[in-house]
C-alpha positions in Angstrom: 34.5 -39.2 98.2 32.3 -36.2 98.7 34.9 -34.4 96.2 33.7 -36.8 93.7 30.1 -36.7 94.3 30.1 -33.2 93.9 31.7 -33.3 90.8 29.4 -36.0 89.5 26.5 -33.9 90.4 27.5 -30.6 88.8 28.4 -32.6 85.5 24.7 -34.2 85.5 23.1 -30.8 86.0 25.5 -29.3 83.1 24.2 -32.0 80.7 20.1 -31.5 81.7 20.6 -28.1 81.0 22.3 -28.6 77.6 19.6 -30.9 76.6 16.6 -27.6 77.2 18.4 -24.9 75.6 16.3 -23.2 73.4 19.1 -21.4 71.4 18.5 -21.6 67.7 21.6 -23.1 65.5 21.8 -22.6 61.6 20.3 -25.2 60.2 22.0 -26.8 57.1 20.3 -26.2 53.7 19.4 -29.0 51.7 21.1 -29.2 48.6 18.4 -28.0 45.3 17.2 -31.2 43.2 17.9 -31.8 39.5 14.8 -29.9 38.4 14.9 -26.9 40.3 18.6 -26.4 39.4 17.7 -26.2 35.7 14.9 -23.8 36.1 16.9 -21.5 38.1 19.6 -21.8 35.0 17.3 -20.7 32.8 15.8 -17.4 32.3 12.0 -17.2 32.3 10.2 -17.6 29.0 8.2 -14.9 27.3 4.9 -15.8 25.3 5.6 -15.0 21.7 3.4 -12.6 20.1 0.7 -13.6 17.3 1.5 -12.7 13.8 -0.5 -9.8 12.5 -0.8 -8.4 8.9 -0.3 -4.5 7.9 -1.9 -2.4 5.0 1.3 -2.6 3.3 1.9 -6.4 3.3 -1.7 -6.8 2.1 -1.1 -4.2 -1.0 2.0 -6.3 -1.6 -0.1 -9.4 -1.6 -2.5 -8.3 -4.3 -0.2 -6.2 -6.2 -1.7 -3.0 -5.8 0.2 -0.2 -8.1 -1.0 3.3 -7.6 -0.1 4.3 -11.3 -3.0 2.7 -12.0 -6.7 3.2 -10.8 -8.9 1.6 -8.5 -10.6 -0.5 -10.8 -7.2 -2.2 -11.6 -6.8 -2.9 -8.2 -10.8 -4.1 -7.9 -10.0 -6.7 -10.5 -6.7 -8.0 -8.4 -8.6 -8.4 -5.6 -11.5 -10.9 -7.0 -9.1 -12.4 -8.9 -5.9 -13.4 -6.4 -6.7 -15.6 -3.1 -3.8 -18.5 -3.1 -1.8 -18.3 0.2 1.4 -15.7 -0.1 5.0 -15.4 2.0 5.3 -11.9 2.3 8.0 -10.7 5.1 8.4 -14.1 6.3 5.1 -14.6 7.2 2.2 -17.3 5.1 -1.1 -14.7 4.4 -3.7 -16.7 3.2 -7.4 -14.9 2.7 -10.6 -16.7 2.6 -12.5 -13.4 2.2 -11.5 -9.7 0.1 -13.9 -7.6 -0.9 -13.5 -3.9 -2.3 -16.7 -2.3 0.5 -16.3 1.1 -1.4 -14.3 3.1 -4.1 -14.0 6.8 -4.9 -12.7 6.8 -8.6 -12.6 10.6 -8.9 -10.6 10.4 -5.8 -8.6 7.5 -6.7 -9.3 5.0 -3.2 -11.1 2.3 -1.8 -12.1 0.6 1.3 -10.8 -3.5 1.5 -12.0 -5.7 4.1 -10.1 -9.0 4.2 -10.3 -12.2 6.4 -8.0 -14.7 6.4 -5.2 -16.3 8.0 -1.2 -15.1 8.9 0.8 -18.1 10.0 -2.1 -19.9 11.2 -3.5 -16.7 13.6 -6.7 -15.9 12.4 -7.4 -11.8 11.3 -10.3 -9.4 10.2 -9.3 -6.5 8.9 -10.6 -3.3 6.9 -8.1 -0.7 5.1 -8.4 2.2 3.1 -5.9 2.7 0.0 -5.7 6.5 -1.7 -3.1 7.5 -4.6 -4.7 5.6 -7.2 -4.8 7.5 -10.6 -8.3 9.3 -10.3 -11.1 8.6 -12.8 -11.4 11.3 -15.7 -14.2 13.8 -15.3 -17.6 13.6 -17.6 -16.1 15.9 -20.3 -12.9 14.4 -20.0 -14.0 10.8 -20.7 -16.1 12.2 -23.6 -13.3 14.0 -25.2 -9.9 12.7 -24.6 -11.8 9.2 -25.7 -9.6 7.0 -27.8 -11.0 4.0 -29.5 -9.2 1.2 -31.6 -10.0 -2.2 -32.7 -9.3 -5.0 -30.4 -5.9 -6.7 -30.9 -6.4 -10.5 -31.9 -9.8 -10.2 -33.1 -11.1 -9.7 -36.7 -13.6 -7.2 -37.0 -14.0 -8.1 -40.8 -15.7 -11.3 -39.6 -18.0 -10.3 -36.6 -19.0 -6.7 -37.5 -22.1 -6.4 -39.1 -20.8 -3.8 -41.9 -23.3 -5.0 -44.6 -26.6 -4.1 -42.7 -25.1 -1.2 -41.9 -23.6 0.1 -45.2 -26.2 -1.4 -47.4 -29.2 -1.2 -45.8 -28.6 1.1 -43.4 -29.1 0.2 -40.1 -27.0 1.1 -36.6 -28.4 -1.2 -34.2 -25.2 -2.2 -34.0 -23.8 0.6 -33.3 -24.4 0.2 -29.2 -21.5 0.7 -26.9 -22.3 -2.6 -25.3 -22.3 -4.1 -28.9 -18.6 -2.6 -30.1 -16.8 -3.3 -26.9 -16.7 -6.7 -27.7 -14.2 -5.6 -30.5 -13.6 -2.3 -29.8 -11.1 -0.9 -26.9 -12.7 2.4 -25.5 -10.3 4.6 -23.3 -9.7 8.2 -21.7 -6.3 10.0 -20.7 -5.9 11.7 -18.2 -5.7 15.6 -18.5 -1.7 15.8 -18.7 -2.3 12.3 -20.8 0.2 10.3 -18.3 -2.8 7.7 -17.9 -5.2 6.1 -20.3 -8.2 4.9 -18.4 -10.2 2.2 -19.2 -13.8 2.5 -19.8 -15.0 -0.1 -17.0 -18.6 -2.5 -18.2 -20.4 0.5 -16.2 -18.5 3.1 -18.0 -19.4 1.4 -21.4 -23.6 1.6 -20.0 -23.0 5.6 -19.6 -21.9 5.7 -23.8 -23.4 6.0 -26.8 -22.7 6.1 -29.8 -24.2 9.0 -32.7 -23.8 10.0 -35.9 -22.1 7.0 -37.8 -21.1 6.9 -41.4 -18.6 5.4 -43.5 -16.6 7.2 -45.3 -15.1 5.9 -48.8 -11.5 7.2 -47.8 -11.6 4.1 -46.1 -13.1 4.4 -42.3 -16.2 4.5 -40.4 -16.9 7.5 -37.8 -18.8 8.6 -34.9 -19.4 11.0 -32.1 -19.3 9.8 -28.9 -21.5 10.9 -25.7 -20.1 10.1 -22.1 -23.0 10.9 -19.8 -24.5 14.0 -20.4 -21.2 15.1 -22.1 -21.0 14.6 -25.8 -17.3 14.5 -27.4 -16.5 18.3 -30.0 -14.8 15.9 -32.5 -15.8 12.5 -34.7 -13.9 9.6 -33.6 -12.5 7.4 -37.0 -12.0 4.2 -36.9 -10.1 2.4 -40.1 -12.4 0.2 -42.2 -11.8 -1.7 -45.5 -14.9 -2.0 -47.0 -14.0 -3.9 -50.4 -11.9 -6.3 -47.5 -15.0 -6.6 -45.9 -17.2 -8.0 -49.1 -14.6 -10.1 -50.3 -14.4 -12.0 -47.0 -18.2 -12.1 -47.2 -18.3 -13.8 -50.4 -15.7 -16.1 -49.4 -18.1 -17.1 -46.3 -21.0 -17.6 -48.5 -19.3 -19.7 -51.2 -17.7 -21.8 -48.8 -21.0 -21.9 -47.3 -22.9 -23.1 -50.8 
């Protein structure tokens, strides 16, 4: 009997003690949820970065072409604003304005704002390799000067007041280029240049007759710089009077 006491005993104090020990078991680790499983598949995300527009893509908008000058390229740019793809992007421009030009040197400063797939840009770039401007003397004499195509000069040139009773009021730059086409090569004469609404303010026009071989000439003064030789234009003057008699009899 006391056997069996004993035993009871020791068995009781074996299970109290199993009951306070403090030793640490691994604990089991709860299995991840739906959500977190799928953000540990998949690798973290990277902002993309906002479109932005270069020089280049901008020339390429407008159209620039450095074998011509910078006044070609000032007309482009007050004259193109619909929204572009260029390299897979949508530029569109709410704002392009030429701040400065160097003809002689062939450049010119463009600021632009505007759009590029939505993202919002300013900008300011400076373009150079334009064919440069003639100099003074160069614009006075390597000046070429021909009759506008598409226009007839018989009808809106003033040849009688001139011719008969002599007068050359008419005879103003401003007054010729609107059928006359005033340009000036470059010195190798791989360019002709343009004479600009500002070029055509620095001209004037000397020394005009007509001469019976058929043609009326001039000297021509860029400037300060007046041209060696008398530019000739071809004139018919008994064209001329017929088509003015026709006007008046029509007229009566």
């Amino acid at each position: 009997m006391k056997k069996t006491l004993l035993s009871a005993f020791i068995c009781a104090v074996l299970i109290a003690c199993g009951k306070d020990d403090p030793t640490d078991f691994p604990q089991p680790t709860p299995a991840p949820t739906l959500e977190q499983s799928k953000e540990s598949d998949s690798p973290t995300e990277q902002p993309v970065p906002a479109a932005t527009v270069t020089q280049e893509e901008i020339a390429a908008y407008f159209g620039f072409e450095t074998s011509k000058d910078v006044n070609v390229a000032s007309t482009l740019v007050k004259a193109r604003k619909e929204p572009m793809q260029i390299n897979g992007k949508t530029i569109s421009l709410t704002e392009a304005e030429v701040k400065s030009k160097d003809e002689l040197g062939g450049s010119f400063v463009l600021h632009v704002v505007g759009k590029v797939n939505e993202t919002p840009f300013e900008k300011e770039f400076t373009y150079n390799g334009f064919v440069k401007k003639p100099e003074d003397f160069q614009m006075a004499n390597r000046v070429q000067v021909k009759w506008k195509d598409g226009i007839n000069h018989y009808e809106i040139f003033d040849f009688d007041s001139f011719y008969r009773l002599h007068q050359t009021n008419m005879f103003s730059a401003e007054n010729l280029e609107r059928m006359m086409d005033f340009h000036s090569s470059t010195t190798d004469g791989s360019y002709m240049y343009p004479f600009t609404s500002e070029d055509i303010k620095k001209t004037t026009i000397e020394e005009v007759k007509y001469e019976e071989r058929g043609q009326i000439s001039f000297y021509l003064k860029y400037n300060n710089s007046k041209a060696k030789n008398r530019i000739s234009l071809p004139f018919d003057k008994n064209k001329y009077y017929e088509a003015l008699l026709s006007t008046k009899k029509v007229d009566d």
